[in-house]
N, CA, C and O atoms as a MOPAC input file, in Angstrom:
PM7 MOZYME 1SCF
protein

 N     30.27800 1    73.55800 1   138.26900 1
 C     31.03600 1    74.25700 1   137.23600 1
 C     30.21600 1    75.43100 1   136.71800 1
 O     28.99700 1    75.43700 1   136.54300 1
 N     30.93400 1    76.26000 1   136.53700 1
 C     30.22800 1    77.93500 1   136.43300 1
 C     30.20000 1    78.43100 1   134.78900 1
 O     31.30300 1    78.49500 1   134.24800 1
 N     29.29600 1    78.69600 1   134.17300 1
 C     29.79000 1    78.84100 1   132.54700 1
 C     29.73800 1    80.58900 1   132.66500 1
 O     29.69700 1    81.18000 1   131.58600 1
 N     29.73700 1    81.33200 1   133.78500 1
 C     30.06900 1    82.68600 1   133.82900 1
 C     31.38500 1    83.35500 1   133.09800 1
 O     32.40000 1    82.70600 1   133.34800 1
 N     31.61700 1    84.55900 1   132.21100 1
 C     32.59500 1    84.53400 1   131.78200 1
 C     32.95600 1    86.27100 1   131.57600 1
 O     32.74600 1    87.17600 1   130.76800 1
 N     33.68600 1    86.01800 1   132.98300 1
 C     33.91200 1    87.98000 1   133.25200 1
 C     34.53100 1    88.79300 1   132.57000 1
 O     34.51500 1    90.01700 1   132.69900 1
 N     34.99700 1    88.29200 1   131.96000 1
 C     35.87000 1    89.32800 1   130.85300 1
 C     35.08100 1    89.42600 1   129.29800 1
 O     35.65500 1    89.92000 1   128.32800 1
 N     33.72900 1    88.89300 1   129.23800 1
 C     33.32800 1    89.00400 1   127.92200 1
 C     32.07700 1    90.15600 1   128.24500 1
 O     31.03600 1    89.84900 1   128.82700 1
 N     32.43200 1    91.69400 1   127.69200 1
 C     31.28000 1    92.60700 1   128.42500 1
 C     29.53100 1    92.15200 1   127.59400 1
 O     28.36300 1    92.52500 1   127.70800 1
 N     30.39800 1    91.04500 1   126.68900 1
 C     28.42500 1    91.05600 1   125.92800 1
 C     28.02900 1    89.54100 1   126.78700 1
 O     26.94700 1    88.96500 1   126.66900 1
 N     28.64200 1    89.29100 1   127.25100 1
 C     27.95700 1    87.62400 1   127.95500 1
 C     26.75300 1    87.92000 1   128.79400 1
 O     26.51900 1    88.52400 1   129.84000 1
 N     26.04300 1    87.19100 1   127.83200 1
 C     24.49000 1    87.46700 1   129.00500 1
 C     23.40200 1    88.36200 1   127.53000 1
 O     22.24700 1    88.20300 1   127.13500 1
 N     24.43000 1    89.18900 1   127.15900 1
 C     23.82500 1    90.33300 1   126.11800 1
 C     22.76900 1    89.33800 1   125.30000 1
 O     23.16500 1    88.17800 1   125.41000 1
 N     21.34100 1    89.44900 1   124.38000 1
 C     21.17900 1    88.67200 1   123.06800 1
 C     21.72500 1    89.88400 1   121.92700 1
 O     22.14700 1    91.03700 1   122.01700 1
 N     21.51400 1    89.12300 1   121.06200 1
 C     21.61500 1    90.15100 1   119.77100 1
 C     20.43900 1    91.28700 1   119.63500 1
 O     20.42700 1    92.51600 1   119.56400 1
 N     19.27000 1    90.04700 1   119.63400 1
 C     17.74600 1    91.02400 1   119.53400 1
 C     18.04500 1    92.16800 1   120.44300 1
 O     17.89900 1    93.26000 1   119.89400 1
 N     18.37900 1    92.19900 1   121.53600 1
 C     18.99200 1    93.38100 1   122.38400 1
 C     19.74200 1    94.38900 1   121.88400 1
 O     19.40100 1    95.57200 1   121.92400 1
 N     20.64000 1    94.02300 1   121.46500 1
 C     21.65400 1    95.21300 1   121.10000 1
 C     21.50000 1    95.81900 1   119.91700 1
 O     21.70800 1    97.02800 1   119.81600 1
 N     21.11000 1    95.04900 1   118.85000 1
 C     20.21800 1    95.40700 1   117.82000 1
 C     19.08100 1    96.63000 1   118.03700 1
 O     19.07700 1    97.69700 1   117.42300 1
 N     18.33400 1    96.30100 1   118.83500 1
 C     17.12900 1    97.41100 1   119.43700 1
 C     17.76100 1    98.57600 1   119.92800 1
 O     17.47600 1    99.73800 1   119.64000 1
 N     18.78900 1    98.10300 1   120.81800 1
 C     19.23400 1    99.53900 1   121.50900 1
 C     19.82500 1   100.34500 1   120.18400 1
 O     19.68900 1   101.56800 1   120.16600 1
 N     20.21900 1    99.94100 1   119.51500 1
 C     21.38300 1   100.18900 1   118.85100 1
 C     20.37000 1   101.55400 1   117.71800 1
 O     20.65000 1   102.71000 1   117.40000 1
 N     19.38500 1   100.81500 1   117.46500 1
 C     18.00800 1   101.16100 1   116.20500 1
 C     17.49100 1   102.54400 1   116.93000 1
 O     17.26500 1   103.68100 1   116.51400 1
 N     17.39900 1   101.78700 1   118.44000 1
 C     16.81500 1   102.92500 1   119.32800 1
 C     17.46200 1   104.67000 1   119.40300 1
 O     17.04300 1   105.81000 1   119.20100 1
 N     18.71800 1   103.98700 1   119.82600 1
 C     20.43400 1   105.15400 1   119.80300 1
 C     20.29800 1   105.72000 1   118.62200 1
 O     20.21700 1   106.94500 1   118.72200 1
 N     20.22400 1   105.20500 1   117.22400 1
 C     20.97300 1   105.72400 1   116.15200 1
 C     20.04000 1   106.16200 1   115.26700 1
 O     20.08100 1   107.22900 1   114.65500 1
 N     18.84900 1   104.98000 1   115.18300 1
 C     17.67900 1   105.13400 1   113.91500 1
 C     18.73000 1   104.18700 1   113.30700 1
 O     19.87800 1   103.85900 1   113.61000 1
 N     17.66400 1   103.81400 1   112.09900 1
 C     17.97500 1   102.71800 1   110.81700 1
 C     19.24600 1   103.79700 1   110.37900 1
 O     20.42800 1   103.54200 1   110.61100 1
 N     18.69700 1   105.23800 1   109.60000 1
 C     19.68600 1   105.56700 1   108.49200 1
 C     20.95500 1   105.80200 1   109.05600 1
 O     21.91400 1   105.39500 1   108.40100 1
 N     21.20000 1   106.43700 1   110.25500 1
 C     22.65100 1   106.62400 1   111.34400 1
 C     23.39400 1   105.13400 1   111.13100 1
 O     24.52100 1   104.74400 1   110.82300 1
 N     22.37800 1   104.65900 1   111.40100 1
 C     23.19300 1   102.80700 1   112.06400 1
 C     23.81400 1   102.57600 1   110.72800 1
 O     25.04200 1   102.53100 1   110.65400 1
 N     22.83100 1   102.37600 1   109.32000 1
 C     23.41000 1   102.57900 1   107.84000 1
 C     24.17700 1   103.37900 1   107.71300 1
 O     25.17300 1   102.69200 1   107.49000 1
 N     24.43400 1   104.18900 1   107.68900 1
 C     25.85800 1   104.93100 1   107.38300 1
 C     26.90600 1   104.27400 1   108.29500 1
 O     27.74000 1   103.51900 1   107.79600 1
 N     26.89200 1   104.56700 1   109.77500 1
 C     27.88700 1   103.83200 1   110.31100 1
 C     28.32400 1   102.40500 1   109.88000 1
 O     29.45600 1   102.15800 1   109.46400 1
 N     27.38000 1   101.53200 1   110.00800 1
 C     27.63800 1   100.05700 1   109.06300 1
 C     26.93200 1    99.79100 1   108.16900 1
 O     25.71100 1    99.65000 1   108.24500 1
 N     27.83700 1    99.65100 1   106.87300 1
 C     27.33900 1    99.74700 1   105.66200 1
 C     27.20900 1    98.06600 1   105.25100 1
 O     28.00600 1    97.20800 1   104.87000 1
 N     25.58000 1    98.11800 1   105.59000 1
 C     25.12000 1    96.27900 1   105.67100 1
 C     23.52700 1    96.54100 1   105.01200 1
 O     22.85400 1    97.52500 1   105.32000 1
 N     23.18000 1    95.73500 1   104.28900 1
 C     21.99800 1    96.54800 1   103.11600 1
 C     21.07900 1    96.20100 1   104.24500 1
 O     20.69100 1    97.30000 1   104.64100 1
 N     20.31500 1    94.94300 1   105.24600 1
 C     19.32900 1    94.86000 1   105.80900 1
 C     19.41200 1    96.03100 1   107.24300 1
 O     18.82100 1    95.87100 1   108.31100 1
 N     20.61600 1    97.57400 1   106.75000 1
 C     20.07700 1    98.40000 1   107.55400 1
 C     19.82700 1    99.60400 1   106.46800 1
 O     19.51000 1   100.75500 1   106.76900 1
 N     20.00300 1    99.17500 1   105.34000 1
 C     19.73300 1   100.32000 1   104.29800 1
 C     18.44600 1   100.44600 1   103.73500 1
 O     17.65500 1   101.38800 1   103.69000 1
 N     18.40800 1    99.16100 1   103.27000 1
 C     17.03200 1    98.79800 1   102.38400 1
 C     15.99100 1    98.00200 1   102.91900 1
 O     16.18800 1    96.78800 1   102.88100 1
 N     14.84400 1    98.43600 1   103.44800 1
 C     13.67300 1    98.08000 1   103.81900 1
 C     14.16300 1    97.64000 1   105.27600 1
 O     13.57200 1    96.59700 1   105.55800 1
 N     14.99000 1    98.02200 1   106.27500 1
 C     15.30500 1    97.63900 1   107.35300 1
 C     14.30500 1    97.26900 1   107.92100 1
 O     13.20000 1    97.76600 1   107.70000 1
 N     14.61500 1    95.91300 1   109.12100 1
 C     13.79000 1    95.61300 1   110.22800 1
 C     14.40800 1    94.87000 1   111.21900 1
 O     15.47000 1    94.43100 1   110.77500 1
 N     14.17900 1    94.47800 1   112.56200 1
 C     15.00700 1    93.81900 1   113.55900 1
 C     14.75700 1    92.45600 1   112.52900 1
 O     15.51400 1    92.32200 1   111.56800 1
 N     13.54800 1    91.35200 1   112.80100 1
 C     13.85600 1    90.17300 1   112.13400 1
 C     14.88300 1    90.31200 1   111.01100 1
 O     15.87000 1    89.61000 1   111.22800 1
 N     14.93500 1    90.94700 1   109.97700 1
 C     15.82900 1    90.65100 1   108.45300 1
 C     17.22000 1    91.08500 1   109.28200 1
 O     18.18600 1    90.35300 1   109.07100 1
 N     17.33200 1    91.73700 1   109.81800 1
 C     18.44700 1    92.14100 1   110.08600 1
 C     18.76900 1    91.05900 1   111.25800 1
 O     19.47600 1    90.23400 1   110.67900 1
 N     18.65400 1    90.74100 1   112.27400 1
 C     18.85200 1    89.40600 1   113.06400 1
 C     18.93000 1    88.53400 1   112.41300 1
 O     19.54900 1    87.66300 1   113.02500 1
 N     18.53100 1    88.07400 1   111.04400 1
 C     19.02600 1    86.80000 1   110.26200 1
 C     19.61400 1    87.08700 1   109.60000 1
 O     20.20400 1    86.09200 1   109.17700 1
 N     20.12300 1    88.48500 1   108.81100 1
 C     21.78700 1    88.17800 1   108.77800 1
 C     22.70300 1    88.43400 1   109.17300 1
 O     23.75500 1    88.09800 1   108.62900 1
 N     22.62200 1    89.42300 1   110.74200 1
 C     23.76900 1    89.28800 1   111.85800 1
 C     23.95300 1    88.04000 1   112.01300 1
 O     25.14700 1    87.77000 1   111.88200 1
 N     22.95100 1    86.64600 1   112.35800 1
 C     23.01900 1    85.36000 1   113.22900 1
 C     24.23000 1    84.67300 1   111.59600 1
 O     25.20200 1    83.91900 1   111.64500 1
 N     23.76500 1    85.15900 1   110.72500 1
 C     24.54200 1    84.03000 1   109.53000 1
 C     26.34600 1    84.83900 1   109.01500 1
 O     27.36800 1    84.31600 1   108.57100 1
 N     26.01200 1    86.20200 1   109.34600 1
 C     27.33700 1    86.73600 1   108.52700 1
 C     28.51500 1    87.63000 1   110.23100 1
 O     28.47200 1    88.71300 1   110.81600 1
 N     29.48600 1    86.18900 1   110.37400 1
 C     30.24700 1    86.73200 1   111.58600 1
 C     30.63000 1    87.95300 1   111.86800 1
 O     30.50000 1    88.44500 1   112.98800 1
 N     31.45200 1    88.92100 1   110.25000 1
 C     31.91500 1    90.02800 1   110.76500 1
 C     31.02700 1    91.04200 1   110.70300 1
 O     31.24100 1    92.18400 1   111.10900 1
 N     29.68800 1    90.50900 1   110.02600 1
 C     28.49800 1    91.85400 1   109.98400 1
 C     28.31100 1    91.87400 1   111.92600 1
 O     28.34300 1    93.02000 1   112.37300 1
 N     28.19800 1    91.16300 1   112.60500 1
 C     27.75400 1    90.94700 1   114.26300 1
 C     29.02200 1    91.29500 1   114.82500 1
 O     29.15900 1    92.01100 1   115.81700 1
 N     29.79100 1    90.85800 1   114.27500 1
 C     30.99800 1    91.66400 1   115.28600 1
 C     31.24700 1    93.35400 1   115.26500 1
 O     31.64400 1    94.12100 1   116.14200 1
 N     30.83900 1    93.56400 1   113.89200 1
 C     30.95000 1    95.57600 1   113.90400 1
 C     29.70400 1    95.98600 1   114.52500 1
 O     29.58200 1    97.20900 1   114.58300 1
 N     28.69200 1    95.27500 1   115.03100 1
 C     27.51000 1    95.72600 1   115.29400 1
 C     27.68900 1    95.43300 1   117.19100 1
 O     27.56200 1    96.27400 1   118.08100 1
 N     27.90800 1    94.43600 1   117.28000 1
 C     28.55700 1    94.38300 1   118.45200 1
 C     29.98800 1    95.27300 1   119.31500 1
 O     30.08600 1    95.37700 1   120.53700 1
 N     30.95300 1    95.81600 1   118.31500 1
 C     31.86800 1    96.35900 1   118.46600 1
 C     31.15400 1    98.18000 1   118.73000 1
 O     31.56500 1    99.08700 1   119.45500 1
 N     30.04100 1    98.11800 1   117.84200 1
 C     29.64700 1    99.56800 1   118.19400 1
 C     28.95800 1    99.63700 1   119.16900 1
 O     28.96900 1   100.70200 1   119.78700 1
 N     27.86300 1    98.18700 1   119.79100 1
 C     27.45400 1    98.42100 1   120.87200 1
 C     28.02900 1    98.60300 1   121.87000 1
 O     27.31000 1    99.29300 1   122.59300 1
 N     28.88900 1    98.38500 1   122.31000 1
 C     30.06300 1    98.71300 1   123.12700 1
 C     30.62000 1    99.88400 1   123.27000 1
 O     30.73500 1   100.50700 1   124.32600 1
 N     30.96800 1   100.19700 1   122.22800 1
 C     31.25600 1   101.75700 1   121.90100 1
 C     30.44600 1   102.71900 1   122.31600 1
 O     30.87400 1   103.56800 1   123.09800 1
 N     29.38600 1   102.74000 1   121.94600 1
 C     27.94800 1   103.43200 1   122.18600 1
 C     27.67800 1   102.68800 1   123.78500 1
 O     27.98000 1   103.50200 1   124.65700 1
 N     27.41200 1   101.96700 1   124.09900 1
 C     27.26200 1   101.79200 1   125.70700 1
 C     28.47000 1   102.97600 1   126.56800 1
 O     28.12500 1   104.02300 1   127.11600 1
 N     29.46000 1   102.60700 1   126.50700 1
 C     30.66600 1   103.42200 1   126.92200 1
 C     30.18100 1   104.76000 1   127.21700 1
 O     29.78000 1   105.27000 1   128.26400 1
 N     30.36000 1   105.34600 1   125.64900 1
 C     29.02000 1   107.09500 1   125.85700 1
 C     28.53400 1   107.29200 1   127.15500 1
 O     28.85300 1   107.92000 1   128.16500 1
 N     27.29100 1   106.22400 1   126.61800 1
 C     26.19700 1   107.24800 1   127.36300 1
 C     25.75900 1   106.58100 1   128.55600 1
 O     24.94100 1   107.12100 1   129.30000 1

């Protein structure tokens, strides 16, 4: 039995990943303006910000929804 799942483009993705690219692509203050989530406003960092993507669903889904977006680009 195969837990592969082709229609999901983040399967396989981690967060710590897309998070980085994302920091990488945009910088902290870009990514803050685009999503307005304080652990990318105030004193940003991957850890603070990975613990509260992992706890708050729709903060990871707009962050995920832009990685996608932004993959697409470029």
């Amino acid at each position: 039995m195969s837990n592969e799942q082709p229609n999901n483009p983040l399967h396989g993705v981690k967060l710590a990943d897309i998070l980085e690219y994302l920091v990488e692509y945009y910088g902290w203050e870009t990514l803050g303006e685009k999503i307005k989530i304080n652990s990318f406003n105030s004193n940003p960092s991957i850890k603070s910000s990975l613990k509260f993507l992992r706890k708050t669903p729709w903060a990871r889904e707009k962050v995920e929804k832009l990685y996608l977006k932004t993959k697409k680009i470029s």
